[in-house]
MIDO-926372 format. One record per residue: residue in one letter; z, x, y of N, C-alpha, C in turn. Coordinates in steps of 0.2 Angstrom, whole numbers, plus 5000, padded with zeros to 4 digits. Atoms other than C-alpha are relative to their C-alpha. Example, Ala and Ser with C-alpha at 12.3 -4.5 7.8 and 13.67 -1.06 7.14 Angstrom:
A500050044994503950624978500050045006;S499949964994503650684995500349965005;
//
This chain:
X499850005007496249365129499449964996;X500350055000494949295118500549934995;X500050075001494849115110500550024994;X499649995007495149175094500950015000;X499249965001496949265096500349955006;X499550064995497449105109500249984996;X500250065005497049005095500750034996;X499449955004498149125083500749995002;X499450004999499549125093500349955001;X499950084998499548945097500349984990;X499750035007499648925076500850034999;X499349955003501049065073500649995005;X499550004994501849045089500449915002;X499750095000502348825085500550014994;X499549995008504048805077500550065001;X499649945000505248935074499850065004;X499949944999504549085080499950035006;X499949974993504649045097500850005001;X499249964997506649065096500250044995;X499749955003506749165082499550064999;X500549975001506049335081499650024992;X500450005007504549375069500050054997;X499949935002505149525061499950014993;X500149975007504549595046500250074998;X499850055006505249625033500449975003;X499350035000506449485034500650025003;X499449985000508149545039500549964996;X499750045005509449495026500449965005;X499650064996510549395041499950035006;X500349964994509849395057500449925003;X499550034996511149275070499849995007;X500449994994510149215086500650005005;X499349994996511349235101499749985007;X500250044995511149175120499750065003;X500349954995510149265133499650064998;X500249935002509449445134500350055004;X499849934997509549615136499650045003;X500849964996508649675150500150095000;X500249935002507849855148499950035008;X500049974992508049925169500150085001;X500049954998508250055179500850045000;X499250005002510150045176500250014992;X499949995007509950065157500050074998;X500149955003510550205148499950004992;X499949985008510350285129500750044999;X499449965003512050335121500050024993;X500149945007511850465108500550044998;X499649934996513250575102499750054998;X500249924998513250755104500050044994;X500049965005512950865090499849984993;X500250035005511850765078499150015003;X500750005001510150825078499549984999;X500350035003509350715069499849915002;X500150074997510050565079499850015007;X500449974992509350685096499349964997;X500950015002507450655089500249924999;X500050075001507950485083499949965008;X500050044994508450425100499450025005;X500649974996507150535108499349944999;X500850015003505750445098500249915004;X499550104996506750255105499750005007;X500049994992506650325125499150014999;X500650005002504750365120499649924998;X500350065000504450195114500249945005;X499950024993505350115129499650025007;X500449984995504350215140499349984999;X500850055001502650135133500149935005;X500050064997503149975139500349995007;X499650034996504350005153499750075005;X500149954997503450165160500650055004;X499449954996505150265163500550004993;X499649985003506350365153500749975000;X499350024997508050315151500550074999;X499549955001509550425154500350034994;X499549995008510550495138500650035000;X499349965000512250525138500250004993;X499650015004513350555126500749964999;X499550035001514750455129499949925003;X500150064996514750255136500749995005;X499150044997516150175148499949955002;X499950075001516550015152499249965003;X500450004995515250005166499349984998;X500849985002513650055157499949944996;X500450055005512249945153499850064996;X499949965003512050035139499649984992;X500250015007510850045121500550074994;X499549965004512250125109499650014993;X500249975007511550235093500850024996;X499549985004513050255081500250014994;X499949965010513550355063500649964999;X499550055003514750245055500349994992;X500150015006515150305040500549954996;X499650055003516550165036499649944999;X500150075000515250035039499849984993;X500050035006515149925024499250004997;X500950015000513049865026500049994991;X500149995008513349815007499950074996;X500249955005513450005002499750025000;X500650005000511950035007499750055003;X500449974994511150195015499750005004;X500450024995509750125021500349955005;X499650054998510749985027500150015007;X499650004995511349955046500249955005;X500150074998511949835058499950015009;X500550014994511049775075500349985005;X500050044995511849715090499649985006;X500450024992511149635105500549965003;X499650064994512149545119499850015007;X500350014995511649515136500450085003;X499849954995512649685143500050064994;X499849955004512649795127499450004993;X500549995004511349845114500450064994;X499749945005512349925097499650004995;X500250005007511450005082500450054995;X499649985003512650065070499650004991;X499950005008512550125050500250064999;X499849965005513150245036499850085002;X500449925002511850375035499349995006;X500449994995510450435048499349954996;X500550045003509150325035500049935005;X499750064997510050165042499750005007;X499950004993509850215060499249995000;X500850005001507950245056499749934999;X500450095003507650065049500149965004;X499850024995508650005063499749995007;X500349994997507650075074499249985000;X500750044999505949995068500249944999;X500050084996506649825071500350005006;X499850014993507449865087499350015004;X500749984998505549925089499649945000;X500150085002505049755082500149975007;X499650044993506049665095499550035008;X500349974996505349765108499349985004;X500650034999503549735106500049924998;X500150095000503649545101500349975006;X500050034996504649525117499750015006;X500650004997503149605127499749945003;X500650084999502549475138499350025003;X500949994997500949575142500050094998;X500249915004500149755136500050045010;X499949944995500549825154500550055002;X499649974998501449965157500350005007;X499650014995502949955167500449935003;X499550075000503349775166500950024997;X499349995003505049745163500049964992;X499950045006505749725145500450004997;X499750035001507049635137500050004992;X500150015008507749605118500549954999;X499550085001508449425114500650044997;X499150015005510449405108499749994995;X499950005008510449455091500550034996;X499649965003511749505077499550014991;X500550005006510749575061500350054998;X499649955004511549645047499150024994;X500549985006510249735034499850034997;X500349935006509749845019499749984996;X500550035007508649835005499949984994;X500150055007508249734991499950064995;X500449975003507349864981500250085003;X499949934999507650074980499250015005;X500749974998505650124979499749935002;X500550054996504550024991499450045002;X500649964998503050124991499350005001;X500650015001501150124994499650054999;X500149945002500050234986499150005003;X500950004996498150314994499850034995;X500349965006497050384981499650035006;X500249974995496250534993499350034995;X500749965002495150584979499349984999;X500550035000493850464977499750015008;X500349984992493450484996500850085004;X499749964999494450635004500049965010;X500050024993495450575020500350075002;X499849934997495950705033500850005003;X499149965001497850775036500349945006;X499850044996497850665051499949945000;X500050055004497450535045500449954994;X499450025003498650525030500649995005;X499250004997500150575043499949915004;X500150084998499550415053500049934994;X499950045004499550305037500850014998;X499150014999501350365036500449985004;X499550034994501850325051500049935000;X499950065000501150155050500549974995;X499650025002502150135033500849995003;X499349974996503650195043500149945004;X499950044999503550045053500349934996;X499950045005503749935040500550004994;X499450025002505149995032499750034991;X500249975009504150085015500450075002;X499549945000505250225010499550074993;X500349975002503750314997499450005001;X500650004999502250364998499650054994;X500349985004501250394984499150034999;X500349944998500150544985499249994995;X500150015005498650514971499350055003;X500349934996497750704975499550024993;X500649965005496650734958499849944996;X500250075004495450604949499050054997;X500849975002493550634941499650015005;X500350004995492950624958500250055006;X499749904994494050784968500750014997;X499750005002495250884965500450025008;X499750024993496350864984500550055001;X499349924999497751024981499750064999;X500249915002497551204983500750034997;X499749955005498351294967499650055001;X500349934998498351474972499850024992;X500249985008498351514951499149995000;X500650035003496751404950499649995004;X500350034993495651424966499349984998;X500650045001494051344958500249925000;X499850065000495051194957499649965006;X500350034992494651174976499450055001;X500649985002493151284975499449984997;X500250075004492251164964500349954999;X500050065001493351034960500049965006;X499850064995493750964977499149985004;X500650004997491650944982499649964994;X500750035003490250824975499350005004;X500650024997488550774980500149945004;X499850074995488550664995499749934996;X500450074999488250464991500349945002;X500050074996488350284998499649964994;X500250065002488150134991500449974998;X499550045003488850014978500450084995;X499749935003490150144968499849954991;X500449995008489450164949499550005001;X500750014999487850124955499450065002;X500149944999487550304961499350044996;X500549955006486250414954500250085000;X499749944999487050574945499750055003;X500049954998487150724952498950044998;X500749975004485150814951499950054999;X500349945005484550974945500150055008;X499849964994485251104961500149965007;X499750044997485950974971500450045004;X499049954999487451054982500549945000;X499250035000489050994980500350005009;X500049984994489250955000500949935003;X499650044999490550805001500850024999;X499649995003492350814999500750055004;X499749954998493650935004500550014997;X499550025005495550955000500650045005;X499249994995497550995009500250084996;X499949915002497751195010501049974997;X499450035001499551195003500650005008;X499650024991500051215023500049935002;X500050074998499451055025500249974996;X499650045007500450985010500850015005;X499449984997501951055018500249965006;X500050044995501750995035499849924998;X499950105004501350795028500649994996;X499350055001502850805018500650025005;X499649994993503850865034500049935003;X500350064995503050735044500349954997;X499950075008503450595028500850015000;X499449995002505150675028500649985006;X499650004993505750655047499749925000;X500150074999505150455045500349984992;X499550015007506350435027499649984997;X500250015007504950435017500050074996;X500049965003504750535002499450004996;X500450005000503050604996500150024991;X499950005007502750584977499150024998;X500549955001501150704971499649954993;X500349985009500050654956499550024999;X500449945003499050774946499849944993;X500350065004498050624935500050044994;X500149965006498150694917500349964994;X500549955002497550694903499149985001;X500650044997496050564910500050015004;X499950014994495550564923499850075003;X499749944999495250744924499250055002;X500449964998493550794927499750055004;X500349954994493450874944500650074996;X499549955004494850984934499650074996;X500449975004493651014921499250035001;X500549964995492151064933500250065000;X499849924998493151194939500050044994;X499949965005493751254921499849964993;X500150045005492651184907500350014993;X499449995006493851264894500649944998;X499550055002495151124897499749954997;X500650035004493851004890500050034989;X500149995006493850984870499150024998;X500649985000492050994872499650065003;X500449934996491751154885499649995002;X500650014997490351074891500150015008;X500149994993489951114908499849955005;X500150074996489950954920500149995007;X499850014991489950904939500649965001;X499750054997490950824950499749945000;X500650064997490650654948500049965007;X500150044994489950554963500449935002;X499950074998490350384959499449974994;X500750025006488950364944500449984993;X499650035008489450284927500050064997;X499849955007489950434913500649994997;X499350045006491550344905499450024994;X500350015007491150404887499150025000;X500549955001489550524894500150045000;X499649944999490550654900500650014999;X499350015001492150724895500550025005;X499649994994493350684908500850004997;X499449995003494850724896500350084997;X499849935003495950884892500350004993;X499949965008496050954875500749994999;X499249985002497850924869500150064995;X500049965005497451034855499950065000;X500249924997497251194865500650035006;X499449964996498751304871499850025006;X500050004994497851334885500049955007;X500150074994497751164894501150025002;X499450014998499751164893500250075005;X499749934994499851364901499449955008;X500450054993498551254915500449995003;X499450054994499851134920500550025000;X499349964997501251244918499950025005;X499949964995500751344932499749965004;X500150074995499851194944500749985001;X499350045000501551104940500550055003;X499549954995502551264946499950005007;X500250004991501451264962500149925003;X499850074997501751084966500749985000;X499350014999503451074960500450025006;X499349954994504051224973499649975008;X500150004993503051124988500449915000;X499550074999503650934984500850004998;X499150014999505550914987500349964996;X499950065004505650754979500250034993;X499649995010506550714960499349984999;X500750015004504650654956499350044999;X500849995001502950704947499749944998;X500350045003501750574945499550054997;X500649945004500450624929499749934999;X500750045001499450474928500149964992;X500050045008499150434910499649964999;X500450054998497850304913499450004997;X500950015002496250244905499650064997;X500349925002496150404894499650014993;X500650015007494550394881500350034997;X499849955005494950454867499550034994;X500749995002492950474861500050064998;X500149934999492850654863500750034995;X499449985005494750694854499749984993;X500350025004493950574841499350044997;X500749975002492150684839500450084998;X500049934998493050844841500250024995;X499849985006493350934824500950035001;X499449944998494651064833500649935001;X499750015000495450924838500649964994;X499850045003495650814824500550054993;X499949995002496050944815501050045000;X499249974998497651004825500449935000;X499250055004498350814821500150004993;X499749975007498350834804500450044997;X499249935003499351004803500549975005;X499350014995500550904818500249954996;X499950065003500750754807499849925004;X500450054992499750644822499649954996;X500550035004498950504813499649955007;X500550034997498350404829499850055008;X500349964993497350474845500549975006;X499550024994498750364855500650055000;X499449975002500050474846500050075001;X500449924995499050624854500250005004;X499750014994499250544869500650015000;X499249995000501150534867500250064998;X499849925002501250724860499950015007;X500049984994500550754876500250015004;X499650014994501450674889500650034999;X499249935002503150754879499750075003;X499949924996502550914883499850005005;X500049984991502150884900500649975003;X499350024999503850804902500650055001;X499449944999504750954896499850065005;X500349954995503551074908500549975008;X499950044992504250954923500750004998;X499550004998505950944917500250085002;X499949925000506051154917499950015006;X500149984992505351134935500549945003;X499450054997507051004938499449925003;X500450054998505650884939500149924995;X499950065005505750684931499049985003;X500850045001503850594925500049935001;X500150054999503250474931499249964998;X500650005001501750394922499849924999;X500450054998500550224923500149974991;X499650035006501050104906499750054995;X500749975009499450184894500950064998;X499949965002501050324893500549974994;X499550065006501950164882499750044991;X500549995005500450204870500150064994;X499849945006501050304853500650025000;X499449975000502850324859499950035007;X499949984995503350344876500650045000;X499649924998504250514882500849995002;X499250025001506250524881500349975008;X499750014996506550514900499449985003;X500550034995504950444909500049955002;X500050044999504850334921499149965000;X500750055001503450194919499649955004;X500250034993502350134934499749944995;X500550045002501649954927499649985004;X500550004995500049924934499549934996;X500450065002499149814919500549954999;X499550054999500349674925500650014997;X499349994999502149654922500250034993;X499849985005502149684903500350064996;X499749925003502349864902500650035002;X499650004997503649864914500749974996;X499550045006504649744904500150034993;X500149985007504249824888500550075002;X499849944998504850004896500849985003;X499450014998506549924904500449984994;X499850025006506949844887500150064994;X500249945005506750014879500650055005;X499549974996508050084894499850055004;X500049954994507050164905499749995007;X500149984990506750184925499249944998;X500750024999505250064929499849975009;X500450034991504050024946499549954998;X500350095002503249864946499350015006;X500650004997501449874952499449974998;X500450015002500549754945499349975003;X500650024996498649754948500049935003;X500150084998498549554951500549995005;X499650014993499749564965500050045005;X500349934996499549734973499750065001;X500349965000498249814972499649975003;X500050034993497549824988499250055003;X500850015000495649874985499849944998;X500450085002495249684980499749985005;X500150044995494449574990500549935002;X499350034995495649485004499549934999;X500150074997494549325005499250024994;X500650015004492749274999499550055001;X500749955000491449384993499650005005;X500550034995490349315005500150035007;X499949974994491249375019500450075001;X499649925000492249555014499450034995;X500449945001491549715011500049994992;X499950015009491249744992500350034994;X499449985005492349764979499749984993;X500250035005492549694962500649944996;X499250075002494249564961500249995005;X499750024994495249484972500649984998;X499450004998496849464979500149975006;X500150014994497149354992500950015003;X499350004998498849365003500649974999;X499550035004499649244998500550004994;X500149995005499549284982500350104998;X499649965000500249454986500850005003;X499350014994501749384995500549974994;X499650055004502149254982500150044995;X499749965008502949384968500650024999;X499249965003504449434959500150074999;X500149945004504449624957500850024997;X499549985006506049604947499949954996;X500050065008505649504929500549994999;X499450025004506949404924500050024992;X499949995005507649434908500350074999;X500049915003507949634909500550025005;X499449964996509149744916499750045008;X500549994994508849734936499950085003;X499949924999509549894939499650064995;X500649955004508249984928499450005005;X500650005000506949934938500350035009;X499849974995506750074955499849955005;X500550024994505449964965499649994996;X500850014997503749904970499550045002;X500549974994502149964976499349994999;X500850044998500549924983499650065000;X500349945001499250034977499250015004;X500750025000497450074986499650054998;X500549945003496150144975499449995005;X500349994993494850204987499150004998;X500650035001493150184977499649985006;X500450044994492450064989500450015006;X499649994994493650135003499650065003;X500249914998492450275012500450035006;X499850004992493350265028500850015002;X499350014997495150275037500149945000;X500150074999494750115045500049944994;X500050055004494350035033500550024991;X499349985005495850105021500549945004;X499550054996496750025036499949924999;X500150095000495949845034500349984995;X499950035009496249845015500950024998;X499350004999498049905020500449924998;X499850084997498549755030499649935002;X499350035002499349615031500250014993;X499650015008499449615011500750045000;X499249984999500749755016500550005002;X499450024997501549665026500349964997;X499850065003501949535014500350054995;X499749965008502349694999500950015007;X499449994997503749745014500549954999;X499350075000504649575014500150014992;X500050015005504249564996500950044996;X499549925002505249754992500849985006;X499450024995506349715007500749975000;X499550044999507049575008500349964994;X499350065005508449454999499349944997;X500350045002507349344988500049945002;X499950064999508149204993499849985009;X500150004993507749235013499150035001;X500750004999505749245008499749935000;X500450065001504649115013499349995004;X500950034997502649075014500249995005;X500050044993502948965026500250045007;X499749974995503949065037499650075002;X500549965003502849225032499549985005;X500450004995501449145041499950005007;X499750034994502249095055500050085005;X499849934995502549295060499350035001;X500549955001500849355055499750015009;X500250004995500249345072500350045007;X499749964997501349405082500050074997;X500149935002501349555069499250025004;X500749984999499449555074499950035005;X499849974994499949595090500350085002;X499749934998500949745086499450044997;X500649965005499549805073499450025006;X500449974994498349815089500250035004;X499849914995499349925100499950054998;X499949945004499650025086499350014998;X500749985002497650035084499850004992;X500150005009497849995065499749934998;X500650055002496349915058500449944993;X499950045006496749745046499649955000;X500550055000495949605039500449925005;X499750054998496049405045499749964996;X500250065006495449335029500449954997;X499650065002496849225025499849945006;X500150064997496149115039499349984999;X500750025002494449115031500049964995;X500450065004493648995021500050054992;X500250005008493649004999499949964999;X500550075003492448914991499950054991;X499949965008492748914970499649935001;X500550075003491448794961500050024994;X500450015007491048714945499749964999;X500450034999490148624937500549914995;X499650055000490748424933499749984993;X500449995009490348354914499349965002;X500850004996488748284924499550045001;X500249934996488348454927499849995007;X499950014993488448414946500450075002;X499749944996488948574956500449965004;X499450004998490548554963500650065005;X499549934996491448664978500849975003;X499350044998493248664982499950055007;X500049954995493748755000500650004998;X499250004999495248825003500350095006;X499749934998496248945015500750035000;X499450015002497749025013500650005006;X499650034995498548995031499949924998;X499950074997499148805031500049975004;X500250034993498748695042499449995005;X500649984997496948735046499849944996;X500750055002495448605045499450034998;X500649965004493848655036499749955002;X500750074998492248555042499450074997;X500649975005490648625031499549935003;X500550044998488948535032499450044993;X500649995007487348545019499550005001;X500749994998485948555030499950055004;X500449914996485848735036500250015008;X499549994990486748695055500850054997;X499249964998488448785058500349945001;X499350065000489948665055500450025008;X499550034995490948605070500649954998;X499450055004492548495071499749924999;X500550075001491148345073499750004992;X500249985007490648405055500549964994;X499750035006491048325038500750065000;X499349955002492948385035500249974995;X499749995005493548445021500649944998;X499450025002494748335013500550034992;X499649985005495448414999499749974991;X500350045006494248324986499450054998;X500749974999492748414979499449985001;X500650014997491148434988499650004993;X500650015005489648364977499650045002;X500649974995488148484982499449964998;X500450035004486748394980499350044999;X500949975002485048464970499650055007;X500650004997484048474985500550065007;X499549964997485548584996499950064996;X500049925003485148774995500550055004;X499349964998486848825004500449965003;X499550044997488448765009500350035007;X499849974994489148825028500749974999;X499450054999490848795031500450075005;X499549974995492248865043500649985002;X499650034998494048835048500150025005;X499850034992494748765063500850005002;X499350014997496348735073499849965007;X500250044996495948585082499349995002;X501250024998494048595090499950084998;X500249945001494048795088500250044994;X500049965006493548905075500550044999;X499549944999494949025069499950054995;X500349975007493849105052499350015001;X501049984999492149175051500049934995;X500750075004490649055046500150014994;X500249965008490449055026499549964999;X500850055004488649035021500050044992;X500050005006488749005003499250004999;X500750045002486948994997500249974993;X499950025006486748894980499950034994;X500149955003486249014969501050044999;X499349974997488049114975500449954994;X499850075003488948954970500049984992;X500250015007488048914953500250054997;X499449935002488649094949500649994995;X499350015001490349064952500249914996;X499850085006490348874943500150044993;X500049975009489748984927500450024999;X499549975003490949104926500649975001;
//
């Protein structure tokens, strides 16, 4: 095993969470109890007979037992007195506060029950009894024997929608890959999964009405690098990047999504956002100009990435995409976007300004809000509800829309006070393209968001009616995401902290405690081959400048309990090295970088960080 991950478990693994297990999210009342329950060749599974659903369930349990214990267990449908025995049971009397998702967990040294309401319960139950399972793994070999401590765990959810959302258009990930990001929310206890399939950069659905969409809109020009940095598209370039989910493959993911109790929420970005749309069909465009898919190059306010409200054909458009998406997603939702929608082009555009006039339209917001109404009533005709990003607050929001707030809690608050549905996603806590730690040592982005910082949140405002508010969610816009891998880094832990957050009892969250599991989580994260980061035990270094103008760095990391030792002459810090006290470092003049790294005792647990001064001086300025 290396250094590093002794090191790891030695911090997470002092204190609580060698008797209590480290189960995320939370469980609302988890009751430790004596001994365990060993998993042998005497254990059976009891499933009853004539439930389908709880067949596959248990099947999927006897499959997870057999990783660790290399042997099936038997399945009966009935128990007797005799049998060692893991009992799956429907219960629809059980109380669980009410709660579908809800169920409760026994363990005792002879008996293993999981009981709830509705087949959701059983599901949720069964990725903590999966929990249990691998945290009480005392080795990655199969066939060892394995055991689940006495426990009694009652549990259901804080929050309805607990969702994460993938933007697939900015880079196009592939069919299997989605289903694997499902699966892994599935562990975790997220119940949506927020689909985000058309943006300026592809369009990810095949609409049989419209096959230029994917034709032209789901393809760019290949590039790398920094995203805006790009250089546009050039003069017979091909369009070679990209791809997009035949509606087979839309069907089959929300199968897959449907048999792990999530539910797949589609969005069709409109009326911004809408470029690769307007590739395929430059008519929807107030201007008709003929324009590429963009790459990742700046054209906010070069190119018109907006659809003409002022034009009966944009609306027959998404009447009929919205008919083809409605009749493949099951769900009560459409996500439309509504997002960061110039309004330059509405503004230049005679046709249009002149179709507000005869509407009585006095603002380009009030355009927007004509528009979202009528894509409201397209979605209610298809028994659909809207779901749109705040910008839909803008000019009068739509009779029934629900309102995802994104630029912080405001709009969410504004939109529950106003009586309607809201989802709490505010970018400074979840959004989960930031940088997890210091520039210096993560891939590159352009904000940050450290762990903590995602853990430590309310996503119910006080003040407002809680029952209006559905959920959370952690959103990853995928710009700077080219990869799977690296989707999964920018994933976790932050989401393991939105699960507790969405999950669990308010009163039953705690940092402290929080840190103490991540490790043990780390362990289950690498079986399950799901890449994350380890920057909360990395070094941040903020600097300014003093009324001396002396440069000034502070360290900090967001695990507790770590030493920082740094140095000023270009060697690699050691625990023999100046340690951090919690005071700011002076840097002095003739100092053209700072080293530092945290510890756990004499060993490192966080990459090196070389600040150079320049870096530094930067960050003092702004």
């Amino acid at each position: 095993m290396p250094i590093y991950l002794c090191v790891l478990i030695f911090i997470c693994h002092t204190g609580r969470a060698q008797t209590k297990p480290a189960i995320i999210p939370e469980p609302v009342s988890l009751i430790q109890g004596k001994g365990v329950f060993v998993i042998d060749k005497n254990t059976s599974l009891i499933i009853p007979s004539g439930h389908a659903e709880l067949a596959t369930l248990g099947s999927r349990l006897n499959d997870w037992i057999s990783l660790q214990t290399g042997q099936m267990l038997p399945v009966k449908n009935k128990t007797t007195a005799s049998d060692h025995a893991i009992r799956i049971v429907l219960n629809p009397a059980l109380k669980t506060s009410g709660n579908d998702e809800g169920y409760e967990l026994s363990v005792t040294e002879h008996e293993v029950k999981l009981q709830a309401r509705k087949t959701a319960g059983i599901f949720y139950g069964l990725q903590t009894l999966r929990q249990l399972l691998q945290l009480s793994a005392k080795g990655d070999k199969q066939g060892e024997q394995s055991s689940l401590p006495a426990v009694e765990i009652i549990d259901y959810p804080r929050l309805k929608w607990r969702g994460l959302m993938l933007d697939v258009s900015r880079h196009f990930f592939s069919k299997d890959f989605v289903k694997k990001y499902i699966d892994d929310m599935a562990r975790y206890k997220f119940n949506v999964f927020h689909w985000h399939l058309t943006d300026d950069q592809g369009w990810r659905i095949e609409i049989k009405s419209f096959p230029r969409l994917t034709e032209v809109g789901a393809w760019r020009v290949p590039r790398t690098g920094q995203w805006w940095s790009f250089e546009p598209p050039q003069k017979n370039e091909k369009a070679t990047y990209g791809g997009y989910y035949t509606q087979e493959d839309v069907k089959e993911i929300i199968a897959y999504a449907k048999e792990r109790h999530i539910t797949v929420v589609p969005e069709i970005d409109v009326p911004g956002h809408s470029l690769a749309a307007i590739a395929s069909y430059p008519y929807l465009s107030a201007t008709g100009y003929i324009y590429p898919v963009n790459p990742g190059s700046k054209f906010y306010d070069i190119d018109d990435n907006t659809l003409n409200p002022a034009d009966e054909r944009v609306y027959t458009f998404l009447d009929k995409v919205f008919t083809e998406v409605a009749a493949l997603f099951p769900g009560d939702y459409i996500h439309i976007g509504g997002d960061e929608c110039t309004k330059l082009f509405w503004q230049r555009s005679a046709v249009v300004q002149d179709f507000m006039k005869k509407q009585g339209i006095k603002t380009e917001q009030e355009l927007q809000s004509y528009f979202i109404k009528r894509v409201e009533k397209i979605l209610k005709k298809k028994k659909k509800k809207l779901i749109g990003w705040d910008e839909i607050l803008e000019g009068g929001l739509a009779p029934e829309a629900i309102v995802m707030s994104w630029r912080g809690m405001d709009g969410g608050i504004e939109s529950a006070k106003q009586g309607h549905q809201v989802i709490l996603t505010p970018n400074n806590h979840t959004y989960l393209d930031l940088y997890q730690g210091d520039p210096l040592l993560e891939p590159d982005t352009y904000d940050m968001l450290r762990l903590q910082k995602t853990y430590q949140w309310n996503p119910v405002p006080p003040g407002i009616d809680s029952t209006l508010v559905l959920g959370g969610q952690g959103n990853l816009w995928t710009e700077s995401v080219p990869s799977g891998r690296h989707a999964e880094y920018m994933t976790w832990p932050r989401s393991l902290a939105l699960s507790e957050v969405f999950w669990s009892p308010a009163a039953k969250q705690s940092w402290t405690y929080f840190q103490e599991k991540l490790t043990p989580q780390f362990k289950i994260l690498d079986a399950a081959q799901i890449s994350y980061s380890k920057a909360a035990f990395d070094v941040l270094a903020t600097a300014k400048f003093d009324q001396q103008k002396q440069l000034l760095v502070d360290l900090g990391t967001d695990i507790d309990g770590l030493d920082i030792y740094y140095t000023l002459d270009n060697t690699n810090p050691d625990a023999s090295s100046a340690r951090y006290s919690g005071t700011s470092i002076i840097i002095p003049k003739s100092s053209y970088q700072l080293r530092a790294q945290s510890f756990k005792g004499n060993i490192a647990v966080g990459k090196l960080l070389i600040a150079p001064r320049e870096v530094l001086t930067k960050r003092a300025g702004d």
